[in-house]
Biopython code that builds the backbone (N, CA, C, O; Angstrom):
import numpy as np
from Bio.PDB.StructureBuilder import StructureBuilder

atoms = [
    (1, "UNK", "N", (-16.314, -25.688, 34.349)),
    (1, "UNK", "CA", (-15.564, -26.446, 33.357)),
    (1, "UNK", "C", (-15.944, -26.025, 31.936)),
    (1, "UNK", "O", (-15.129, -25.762, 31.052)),
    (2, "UNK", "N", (-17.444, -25.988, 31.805)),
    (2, "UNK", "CA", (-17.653, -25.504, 30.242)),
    (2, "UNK", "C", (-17.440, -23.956, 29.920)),
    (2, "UNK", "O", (-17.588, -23.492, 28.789)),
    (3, "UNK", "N", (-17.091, -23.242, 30.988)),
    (3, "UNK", "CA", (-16.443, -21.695, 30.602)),
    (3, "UNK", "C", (-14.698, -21.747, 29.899)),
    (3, "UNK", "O", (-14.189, -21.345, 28.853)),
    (4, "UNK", "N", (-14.208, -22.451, 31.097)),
    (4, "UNK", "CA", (-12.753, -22.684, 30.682)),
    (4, "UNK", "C", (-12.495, -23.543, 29.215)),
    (4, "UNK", "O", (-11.456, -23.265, 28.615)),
    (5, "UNK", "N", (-13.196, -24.338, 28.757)),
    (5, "UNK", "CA", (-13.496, -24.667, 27.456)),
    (5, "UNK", "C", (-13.842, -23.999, 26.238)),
    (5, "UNK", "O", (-13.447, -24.184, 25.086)),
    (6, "UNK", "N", (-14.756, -23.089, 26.780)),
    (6, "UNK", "CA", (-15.101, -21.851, 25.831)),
    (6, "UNK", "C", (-13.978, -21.042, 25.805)),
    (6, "UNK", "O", (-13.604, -20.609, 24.715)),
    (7, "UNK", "N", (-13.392, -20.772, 26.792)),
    (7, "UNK", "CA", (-12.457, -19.558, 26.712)),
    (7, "UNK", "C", (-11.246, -19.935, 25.770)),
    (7, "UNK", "O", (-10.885, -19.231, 24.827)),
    (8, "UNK", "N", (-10.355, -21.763, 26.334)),
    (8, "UNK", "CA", (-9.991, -22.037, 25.161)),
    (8, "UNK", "C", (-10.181, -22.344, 23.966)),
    (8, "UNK", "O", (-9.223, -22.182, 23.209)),
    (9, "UNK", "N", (-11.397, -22.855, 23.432)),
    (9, "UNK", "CA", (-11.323, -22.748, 22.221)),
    (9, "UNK", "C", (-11.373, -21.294, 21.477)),
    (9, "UNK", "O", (-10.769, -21.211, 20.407)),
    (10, "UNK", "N", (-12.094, -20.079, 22.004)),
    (10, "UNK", "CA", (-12.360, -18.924, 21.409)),
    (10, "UNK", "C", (-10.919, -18.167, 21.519)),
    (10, "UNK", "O", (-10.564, -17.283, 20.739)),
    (11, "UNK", "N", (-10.397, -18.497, 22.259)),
    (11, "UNK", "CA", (-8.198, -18.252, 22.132)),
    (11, "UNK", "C", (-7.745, -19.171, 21.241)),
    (11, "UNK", "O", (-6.856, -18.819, 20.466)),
    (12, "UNK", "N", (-8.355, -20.744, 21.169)),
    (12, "UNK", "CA", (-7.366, -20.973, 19.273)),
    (12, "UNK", "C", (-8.081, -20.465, 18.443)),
    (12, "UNK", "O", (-7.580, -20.436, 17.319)),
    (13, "UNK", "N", (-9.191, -19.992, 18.550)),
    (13, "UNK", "CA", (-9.792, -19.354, 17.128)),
    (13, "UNK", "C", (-9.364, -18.170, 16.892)),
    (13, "UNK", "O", (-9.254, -17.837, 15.712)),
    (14, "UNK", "N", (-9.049, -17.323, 17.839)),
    (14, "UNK", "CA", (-8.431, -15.984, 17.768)),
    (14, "UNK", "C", (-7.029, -15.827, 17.218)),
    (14, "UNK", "O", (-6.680, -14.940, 16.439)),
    (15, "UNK", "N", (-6.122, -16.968, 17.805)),
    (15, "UNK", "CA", (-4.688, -17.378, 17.518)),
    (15, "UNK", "C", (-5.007, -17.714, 15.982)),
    (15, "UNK", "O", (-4.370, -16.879, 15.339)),
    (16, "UNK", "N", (-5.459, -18.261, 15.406)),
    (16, "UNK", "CA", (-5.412, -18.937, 14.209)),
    (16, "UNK", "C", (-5.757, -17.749, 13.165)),
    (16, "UNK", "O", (-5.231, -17.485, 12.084)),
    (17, "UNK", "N", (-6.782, -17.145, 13.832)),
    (17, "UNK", "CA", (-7.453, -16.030, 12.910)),
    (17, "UNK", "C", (-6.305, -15.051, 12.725)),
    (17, "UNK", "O", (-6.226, -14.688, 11.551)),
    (18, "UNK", "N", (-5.062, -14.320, 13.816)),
    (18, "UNK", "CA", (-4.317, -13.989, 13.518)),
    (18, "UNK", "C", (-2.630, -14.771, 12.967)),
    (18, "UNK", "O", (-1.604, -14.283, 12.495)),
    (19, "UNK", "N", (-2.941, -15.808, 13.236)),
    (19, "UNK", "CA", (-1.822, -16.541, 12.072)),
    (19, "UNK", "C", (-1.953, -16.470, 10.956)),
    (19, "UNK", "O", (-1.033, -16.295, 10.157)),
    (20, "UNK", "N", (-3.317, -16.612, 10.643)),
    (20, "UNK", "CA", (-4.229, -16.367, 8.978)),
    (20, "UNK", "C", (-3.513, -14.884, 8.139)),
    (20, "UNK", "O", (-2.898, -14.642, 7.101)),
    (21, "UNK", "N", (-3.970, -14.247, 9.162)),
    (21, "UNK", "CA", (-3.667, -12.647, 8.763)),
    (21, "UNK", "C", (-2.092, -12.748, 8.099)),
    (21, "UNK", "O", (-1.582, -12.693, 6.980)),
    (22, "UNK", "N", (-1.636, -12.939, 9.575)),
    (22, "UNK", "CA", (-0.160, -12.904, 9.495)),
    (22, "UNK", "C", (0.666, -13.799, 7.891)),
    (22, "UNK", "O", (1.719, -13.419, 7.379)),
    (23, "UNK", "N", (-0.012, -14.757, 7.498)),
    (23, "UNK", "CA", (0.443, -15.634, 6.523)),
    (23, "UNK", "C", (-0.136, -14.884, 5.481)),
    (23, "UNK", "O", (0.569, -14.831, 4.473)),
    (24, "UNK", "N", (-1.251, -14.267, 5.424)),
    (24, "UNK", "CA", (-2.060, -13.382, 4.061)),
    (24, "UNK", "C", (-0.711, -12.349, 3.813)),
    (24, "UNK", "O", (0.044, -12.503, 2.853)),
    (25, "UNK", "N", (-0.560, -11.415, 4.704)),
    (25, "UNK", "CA", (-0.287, -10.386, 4.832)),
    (25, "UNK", "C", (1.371, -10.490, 4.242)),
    (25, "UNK", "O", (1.876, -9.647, 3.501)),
    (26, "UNK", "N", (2.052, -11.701, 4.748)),
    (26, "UNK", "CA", (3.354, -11.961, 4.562)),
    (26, "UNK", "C", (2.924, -12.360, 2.408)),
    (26, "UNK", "O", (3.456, -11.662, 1.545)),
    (27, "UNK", "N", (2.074, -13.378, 2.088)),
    (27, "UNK", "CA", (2.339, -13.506, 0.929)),
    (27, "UNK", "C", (1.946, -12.298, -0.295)),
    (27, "UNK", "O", (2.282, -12.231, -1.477)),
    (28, "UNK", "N", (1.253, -11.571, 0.390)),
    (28, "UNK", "CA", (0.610, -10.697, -0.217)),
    (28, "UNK", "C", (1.397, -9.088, -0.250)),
    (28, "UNK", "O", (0.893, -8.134, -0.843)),
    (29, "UNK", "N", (2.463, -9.031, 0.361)),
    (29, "UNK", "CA", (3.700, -8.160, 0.206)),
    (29, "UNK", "C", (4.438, -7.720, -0.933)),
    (29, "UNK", "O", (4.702, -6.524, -1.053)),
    (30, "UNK", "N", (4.931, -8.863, -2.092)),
    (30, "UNK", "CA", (5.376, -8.648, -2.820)),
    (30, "UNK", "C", (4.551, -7.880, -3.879)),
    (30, "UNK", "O", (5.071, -6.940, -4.480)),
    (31, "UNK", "N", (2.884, -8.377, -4.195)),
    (31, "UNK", "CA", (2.300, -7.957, -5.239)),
    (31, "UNK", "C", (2.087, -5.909, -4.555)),
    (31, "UNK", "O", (2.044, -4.902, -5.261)),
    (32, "UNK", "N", (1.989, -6.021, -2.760)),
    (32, "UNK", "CA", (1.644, -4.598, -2.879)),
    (32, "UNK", "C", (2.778, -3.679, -2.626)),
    (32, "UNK", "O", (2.397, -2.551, -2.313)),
    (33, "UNK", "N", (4.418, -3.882, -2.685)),
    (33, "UNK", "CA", (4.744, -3.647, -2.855)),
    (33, "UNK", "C", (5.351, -2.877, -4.419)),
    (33, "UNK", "O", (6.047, -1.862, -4.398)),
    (34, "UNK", "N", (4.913, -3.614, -5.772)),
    (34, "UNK", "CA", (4.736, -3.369, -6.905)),
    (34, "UNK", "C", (3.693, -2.775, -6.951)),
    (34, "UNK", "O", (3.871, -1.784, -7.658)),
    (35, "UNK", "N", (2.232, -2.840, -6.429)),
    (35, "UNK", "CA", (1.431, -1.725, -6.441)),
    (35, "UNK", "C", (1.189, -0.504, -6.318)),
    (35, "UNK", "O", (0.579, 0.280, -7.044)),
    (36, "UNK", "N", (2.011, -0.313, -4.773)),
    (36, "UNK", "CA", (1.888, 0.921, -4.651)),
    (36, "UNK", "C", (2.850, 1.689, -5.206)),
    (36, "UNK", "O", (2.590, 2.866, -5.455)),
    (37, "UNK", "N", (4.040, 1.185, -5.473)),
    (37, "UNK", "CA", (5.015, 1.822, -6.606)),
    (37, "UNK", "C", (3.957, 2.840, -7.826)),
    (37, "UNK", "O", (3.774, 4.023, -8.116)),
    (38, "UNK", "N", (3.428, 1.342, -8.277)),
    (38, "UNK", "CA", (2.825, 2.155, -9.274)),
    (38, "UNK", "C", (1.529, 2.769, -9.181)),
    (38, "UNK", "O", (1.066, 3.208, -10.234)),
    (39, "UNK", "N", (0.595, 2.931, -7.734)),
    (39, "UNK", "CA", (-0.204, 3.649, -7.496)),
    (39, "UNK", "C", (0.043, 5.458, -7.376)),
    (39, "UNK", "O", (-0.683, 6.447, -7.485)),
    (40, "UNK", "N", (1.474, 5.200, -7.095)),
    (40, "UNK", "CA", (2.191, 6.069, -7.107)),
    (40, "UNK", "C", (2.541, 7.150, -7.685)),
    (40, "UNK", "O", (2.505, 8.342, -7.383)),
    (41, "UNK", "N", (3.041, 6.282, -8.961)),
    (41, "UNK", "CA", (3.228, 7.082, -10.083)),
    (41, "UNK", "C", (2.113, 7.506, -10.623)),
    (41, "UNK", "O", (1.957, 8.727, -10.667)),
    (42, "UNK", "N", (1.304, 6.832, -11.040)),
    (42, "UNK", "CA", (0.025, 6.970, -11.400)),
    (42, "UNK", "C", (-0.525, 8.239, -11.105)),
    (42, "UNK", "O", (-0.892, 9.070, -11.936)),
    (43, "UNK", "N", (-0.564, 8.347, -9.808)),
    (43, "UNK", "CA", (-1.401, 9.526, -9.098)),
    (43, "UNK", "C", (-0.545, 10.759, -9.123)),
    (43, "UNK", "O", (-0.929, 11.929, -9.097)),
    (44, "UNK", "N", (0.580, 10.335, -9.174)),
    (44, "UNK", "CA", (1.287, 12.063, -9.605)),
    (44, "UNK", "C", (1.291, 12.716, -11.150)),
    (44, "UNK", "O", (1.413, 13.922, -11.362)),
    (45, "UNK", "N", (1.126, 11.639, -12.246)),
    (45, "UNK", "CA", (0.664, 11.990, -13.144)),
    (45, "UNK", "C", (-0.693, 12.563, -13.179)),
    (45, "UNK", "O", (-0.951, 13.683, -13.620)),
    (46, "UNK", "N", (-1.594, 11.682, -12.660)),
    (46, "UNK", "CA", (-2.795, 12.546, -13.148)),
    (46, "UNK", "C", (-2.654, 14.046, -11.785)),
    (46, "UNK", "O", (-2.873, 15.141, -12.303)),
    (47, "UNK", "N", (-2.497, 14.073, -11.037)),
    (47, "UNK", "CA", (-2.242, 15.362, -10.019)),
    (47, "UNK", "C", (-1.377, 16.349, -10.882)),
    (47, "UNK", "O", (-1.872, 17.298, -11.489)),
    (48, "UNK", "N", (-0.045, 16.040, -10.880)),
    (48, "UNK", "CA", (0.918, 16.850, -11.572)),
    (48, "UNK", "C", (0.601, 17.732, -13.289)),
    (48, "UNK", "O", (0.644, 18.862, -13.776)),
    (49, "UNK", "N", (0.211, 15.998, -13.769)),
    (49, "UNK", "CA", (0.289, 16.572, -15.085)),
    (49, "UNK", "C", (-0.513, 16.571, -15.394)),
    (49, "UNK", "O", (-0.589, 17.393, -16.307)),
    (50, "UNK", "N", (-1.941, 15.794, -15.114)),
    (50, "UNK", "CA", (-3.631, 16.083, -15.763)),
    (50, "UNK", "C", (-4.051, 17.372, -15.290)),
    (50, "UNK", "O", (-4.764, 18.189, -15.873)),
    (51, "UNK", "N", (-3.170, 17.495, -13.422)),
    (51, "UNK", "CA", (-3.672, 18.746, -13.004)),
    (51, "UNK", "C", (-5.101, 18.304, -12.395)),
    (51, "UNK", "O", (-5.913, 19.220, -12.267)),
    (52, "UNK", "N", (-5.389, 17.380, -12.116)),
    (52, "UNK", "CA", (-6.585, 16.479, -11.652)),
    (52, "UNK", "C", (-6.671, 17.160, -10.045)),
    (52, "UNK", "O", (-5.784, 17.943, -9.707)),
    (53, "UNK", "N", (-7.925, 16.770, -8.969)),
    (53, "UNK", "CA", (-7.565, 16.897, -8.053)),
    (53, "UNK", "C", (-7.476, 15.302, -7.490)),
    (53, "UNK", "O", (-8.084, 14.434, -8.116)),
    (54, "UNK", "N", (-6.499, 14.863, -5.982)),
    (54, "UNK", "CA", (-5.920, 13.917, -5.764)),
    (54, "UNK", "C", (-7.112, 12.720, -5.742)),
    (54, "UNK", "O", (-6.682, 11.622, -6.093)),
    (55, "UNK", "N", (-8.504, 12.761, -5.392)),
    (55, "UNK", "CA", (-9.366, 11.536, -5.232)),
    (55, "UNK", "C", (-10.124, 11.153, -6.530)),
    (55, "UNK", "O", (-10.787, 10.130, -6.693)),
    (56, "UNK", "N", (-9.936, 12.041, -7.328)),
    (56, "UNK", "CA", (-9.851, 11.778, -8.884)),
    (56, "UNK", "C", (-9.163, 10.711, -9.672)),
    (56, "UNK", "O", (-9.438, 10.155, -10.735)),
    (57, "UNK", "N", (-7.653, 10.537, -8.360)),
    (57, "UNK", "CA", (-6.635, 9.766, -9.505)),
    (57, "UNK", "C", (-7.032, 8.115, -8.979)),
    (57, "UNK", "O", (-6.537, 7.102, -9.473)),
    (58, "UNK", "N", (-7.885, 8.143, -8.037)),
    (58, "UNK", "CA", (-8.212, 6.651, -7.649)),
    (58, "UNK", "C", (-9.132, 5.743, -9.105)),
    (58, "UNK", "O", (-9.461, 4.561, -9.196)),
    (59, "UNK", "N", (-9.289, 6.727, -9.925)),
    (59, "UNK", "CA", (-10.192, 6.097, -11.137)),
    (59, "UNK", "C", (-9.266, 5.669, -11.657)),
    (59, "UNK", "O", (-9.489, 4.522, -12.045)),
    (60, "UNK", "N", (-8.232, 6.032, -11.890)),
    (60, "UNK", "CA", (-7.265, 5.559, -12.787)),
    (60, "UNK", "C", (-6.099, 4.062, -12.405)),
    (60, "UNK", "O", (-5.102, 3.673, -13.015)),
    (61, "UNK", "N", (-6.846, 3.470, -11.020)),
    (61, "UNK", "CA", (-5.979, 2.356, -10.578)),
    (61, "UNK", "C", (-6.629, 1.333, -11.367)),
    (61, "UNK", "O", (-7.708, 1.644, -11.872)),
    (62, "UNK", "N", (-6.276, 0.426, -11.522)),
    (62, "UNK", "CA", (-6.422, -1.039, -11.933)),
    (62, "UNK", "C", (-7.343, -1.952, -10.965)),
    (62, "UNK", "O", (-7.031, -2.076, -9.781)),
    (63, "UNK", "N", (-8.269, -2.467, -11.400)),
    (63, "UNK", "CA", (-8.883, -3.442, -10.363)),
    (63, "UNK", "C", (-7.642, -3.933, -9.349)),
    (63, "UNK", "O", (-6.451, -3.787, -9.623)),
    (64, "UNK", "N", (-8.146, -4.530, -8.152)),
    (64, "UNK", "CA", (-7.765, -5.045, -6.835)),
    (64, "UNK", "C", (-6.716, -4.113, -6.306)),
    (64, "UNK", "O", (-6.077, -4.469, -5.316)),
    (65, "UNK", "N", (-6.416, -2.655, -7.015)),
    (65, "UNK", "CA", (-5.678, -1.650, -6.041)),
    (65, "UNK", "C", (-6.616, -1.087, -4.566)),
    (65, "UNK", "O", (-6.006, -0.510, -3.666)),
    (66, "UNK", "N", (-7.705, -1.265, -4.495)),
    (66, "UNK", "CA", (-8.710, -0.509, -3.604)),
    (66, "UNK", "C", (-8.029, -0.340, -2.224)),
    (66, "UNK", "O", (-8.179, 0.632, -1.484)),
    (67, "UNK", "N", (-7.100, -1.655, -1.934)),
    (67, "UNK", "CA", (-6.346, -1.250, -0.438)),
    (67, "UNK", "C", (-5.810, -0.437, 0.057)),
    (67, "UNK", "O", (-5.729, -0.053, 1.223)),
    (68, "UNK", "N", (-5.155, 0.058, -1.424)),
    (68, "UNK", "CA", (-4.052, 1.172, -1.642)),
    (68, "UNK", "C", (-4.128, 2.785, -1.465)),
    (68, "UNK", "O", (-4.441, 3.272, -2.551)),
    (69, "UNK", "N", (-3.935, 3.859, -0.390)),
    (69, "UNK", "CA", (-4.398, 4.932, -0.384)),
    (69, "UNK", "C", (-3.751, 5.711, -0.656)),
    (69, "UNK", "O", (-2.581, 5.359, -0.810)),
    (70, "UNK", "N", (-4.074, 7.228, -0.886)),
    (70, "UNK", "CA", (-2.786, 8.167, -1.186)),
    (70, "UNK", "C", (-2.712, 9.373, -0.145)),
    (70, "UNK", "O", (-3.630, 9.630, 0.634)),
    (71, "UNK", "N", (-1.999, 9.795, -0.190)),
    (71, "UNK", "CA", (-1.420, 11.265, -0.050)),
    (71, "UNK", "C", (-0.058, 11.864, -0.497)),
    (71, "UNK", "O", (1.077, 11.568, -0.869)),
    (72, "UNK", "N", (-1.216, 13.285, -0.117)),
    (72, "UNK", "CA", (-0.225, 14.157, -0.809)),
    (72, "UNK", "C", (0.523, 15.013, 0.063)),
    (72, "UNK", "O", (0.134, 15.353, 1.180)),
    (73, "UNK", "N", (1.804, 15.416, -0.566)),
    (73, "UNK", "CA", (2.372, 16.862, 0.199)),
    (73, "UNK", "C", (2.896, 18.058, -1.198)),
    (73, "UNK", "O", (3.710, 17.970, -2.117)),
    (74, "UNK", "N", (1.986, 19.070, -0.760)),
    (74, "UNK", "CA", (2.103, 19.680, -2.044)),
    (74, "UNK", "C", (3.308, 20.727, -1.634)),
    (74, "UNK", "O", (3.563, 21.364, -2.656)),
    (75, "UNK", "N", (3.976, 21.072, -0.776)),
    (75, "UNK", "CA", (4.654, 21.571, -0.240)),
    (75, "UNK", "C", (6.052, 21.446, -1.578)),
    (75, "UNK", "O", (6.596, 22.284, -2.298)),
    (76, "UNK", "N", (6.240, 19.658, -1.358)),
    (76, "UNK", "CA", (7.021, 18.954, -2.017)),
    (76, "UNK", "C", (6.778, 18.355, -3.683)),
    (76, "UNK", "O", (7.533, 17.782, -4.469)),
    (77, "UNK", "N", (5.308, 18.813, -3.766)),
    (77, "UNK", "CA", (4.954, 18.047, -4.643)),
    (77, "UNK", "C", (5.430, 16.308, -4.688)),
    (77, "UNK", "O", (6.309, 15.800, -5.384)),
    (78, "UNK", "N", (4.403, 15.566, -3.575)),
    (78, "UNK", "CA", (4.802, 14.330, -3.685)),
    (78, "UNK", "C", (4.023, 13.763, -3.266)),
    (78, "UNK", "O", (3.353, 14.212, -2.336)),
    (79, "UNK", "N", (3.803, 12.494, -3.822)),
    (79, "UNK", "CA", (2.362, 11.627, -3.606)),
    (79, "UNK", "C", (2.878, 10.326, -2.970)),
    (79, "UNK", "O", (3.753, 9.670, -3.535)),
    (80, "UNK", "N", (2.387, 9.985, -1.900)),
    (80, "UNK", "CA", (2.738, 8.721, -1.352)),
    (80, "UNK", "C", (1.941, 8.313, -1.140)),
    (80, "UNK", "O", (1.111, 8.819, -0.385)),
    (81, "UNK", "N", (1.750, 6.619, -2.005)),
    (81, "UNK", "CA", (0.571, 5.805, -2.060)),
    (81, "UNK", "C", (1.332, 4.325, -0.814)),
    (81, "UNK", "O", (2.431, 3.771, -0.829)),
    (82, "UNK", "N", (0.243, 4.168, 0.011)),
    (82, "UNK", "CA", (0.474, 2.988, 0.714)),
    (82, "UNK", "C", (-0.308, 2.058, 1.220)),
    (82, "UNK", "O", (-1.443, 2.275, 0.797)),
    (83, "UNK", "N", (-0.292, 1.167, 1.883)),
    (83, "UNK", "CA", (-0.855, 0.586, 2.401)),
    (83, "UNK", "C", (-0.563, 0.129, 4.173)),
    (83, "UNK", "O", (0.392, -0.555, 4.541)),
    (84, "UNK", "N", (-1.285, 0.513, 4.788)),
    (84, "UNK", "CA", (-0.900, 0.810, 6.057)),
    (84, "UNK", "C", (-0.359, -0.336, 6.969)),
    (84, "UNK", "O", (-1.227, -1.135, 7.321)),
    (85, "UNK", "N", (1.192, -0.622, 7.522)),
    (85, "UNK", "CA", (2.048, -1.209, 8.326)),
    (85, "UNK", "C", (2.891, -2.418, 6.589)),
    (85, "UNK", "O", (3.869, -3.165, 6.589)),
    (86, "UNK", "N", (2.139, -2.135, 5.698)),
    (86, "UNK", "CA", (2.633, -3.148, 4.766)),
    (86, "UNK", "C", (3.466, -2.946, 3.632)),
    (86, "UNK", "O", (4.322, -3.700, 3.171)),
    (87, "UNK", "N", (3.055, -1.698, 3.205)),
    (87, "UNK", "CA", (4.023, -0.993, 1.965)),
    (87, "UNK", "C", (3.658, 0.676, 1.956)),
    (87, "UNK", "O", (2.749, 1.289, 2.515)),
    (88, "UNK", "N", (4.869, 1.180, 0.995)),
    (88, "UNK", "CA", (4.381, 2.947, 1.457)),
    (88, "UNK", "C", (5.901, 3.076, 0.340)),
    (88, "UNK", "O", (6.986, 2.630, 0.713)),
    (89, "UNK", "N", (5.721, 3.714, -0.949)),
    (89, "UNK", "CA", (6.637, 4.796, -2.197)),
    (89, "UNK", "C", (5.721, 5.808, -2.341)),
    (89, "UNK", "O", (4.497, 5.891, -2.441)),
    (90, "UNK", "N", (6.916, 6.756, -2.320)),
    (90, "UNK", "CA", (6.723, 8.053, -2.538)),
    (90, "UNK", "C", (7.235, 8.383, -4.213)),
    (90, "UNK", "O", (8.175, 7.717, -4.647)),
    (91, "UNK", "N", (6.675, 9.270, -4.974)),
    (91, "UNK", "CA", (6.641, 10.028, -6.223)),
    (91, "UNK", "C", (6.924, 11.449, -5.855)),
    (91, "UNK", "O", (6.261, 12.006, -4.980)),
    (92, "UNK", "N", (7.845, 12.022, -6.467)),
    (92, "UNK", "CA", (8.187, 13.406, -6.451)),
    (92, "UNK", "C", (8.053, 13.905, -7.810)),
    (92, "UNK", "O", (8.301, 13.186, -8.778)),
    (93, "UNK", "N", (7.715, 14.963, -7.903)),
    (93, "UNK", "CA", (7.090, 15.372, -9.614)),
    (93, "UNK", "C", (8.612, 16.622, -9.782)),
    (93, "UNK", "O", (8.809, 17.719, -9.259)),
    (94, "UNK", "N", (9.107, 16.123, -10.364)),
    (94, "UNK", "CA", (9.905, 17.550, -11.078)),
    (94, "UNK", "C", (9.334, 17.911, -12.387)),
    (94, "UNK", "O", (8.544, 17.221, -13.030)),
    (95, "UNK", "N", (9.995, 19.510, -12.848)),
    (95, "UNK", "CA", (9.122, 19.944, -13.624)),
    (95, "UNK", "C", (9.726, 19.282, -15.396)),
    (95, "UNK", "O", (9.265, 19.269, -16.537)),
    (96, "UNK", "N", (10.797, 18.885, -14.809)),
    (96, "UNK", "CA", (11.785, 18.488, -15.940)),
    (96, "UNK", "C", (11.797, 17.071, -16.238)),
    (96, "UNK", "O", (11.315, 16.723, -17.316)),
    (97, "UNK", "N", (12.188, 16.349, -15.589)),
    (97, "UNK", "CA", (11.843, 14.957, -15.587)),
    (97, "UNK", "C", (10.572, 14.437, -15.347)),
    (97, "UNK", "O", (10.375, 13.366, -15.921)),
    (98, "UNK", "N", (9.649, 14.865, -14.675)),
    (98, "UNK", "CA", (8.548, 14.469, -14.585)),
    (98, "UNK", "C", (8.584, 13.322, -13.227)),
    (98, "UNK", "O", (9.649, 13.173, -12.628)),
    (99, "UNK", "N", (7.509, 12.646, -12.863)),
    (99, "UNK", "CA", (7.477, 11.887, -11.873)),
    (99, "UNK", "C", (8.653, 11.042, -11.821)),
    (99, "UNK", "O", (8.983, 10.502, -12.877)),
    (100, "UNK", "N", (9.345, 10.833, -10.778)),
    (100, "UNK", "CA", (10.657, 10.206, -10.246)),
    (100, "UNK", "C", (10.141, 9.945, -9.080)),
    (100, "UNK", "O", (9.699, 10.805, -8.317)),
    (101, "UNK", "N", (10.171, 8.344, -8.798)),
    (101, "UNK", "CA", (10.094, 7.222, -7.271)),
    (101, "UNK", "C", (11.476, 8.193, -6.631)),
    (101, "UNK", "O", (12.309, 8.847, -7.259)),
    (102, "UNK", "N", (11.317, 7.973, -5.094)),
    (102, "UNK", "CA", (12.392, 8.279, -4.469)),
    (102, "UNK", "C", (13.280, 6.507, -4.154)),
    (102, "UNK", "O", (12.833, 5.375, -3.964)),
    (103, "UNK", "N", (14.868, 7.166, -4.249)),
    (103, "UNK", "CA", (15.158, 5.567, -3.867)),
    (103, "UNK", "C", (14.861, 4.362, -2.842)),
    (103, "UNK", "O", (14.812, 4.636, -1.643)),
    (104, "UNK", "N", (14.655, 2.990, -3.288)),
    (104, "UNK", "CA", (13.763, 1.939, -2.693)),
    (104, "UNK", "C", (15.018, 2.097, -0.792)),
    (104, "UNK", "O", (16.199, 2.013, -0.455)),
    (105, "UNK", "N", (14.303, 2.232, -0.474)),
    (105, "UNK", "CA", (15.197, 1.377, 1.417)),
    (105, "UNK", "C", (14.312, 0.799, 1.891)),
    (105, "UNK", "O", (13.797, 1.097, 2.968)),
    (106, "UNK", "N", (13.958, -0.188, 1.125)),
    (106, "UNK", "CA", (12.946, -1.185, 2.215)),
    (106, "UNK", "C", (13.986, -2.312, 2.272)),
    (106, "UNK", "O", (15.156, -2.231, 1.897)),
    (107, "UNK", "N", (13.139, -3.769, 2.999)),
    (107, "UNK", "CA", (14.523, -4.763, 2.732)),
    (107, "UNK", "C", (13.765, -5.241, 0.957)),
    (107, "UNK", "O", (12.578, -5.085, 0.670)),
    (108, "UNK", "N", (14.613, -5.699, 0.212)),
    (108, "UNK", "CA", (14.387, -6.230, -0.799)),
    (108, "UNK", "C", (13.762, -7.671, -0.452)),
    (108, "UNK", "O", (13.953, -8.242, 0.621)),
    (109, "UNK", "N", (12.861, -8.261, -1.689)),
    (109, "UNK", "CA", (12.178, -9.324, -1.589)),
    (109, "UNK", "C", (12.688, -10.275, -2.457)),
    (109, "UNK", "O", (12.829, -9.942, -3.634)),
    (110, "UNK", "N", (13.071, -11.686, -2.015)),
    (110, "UNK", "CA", (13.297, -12.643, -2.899)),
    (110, "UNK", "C", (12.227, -13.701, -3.226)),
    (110, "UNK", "O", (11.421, -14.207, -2.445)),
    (111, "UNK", "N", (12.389, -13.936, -4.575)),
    (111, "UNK", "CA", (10.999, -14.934, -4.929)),
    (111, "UNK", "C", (11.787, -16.234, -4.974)),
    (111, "UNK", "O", (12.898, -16.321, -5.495)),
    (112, "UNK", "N", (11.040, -17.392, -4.304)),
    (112, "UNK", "CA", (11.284, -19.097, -3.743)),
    (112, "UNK", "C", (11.103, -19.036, -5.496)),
    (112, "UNK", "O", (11.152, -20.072, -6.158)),
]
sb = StructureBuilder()
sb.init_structure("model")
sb.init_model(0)
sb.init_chain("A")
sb.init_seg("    ")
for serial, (resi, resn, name, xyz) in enumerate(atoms, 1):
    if name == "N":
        sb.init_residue(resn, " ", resi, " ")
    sb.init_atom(name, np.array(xyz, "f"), 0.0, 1.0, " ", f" {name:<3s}", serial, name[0])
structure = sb.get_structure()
């Protein structure tokens, strides 16, 4: 009897711990969605145009970006900063315009 007790309570603690997540993760979308936009840009400037190399341009984020990672494809010249299953923009560097986001296709977010 006191196993089957243990087992359920350590399954609502597990359930809850991932409802937690799940509710973090949902409110916390919008701000890293605007982040990595601009982690984005960020990092193709200093790559592109400082000419930096890419783990260099992490100095240049703003406190509470740390979630946020990058890569590159130099193929394309393009830096895609994301955050993994949650947000992900890509930066393409032309030589003329300079850093250009590729267009948004995520679903759009509305604020309550």
């Amino acid at each position: 009897m006191g196993a089957r007790r243990i087992a359920w309570v350590a399954a609502a603690l597990v359930g809850a711990a991932v409802l937690g997540a799940w509710l973090y993760a949902r409110a916390m979308t919008p701000k890293l969605e605007l982040g990595v936009g601009y982690a984005a840009r960020v990092a193709c400037g200093c790559r592109y145009m400082g000419k930096r190399p890419l783990a260099q341009c992490y100095k240049d984020f703003e406190p509470g970006m740390e979630p946020i990672s990058l890569e590159e494809d130099a193929a394309t010249k393009a830096i895609t900063a994301y955050v993994p299953l949650v947000a992900s923009r890509t930066v393409r560097f032309d030589p003329v315009l300079g850093c250009q986001p590729e267009p948004f296709t995520g679903k759009r977010l509305t604020v309550p």
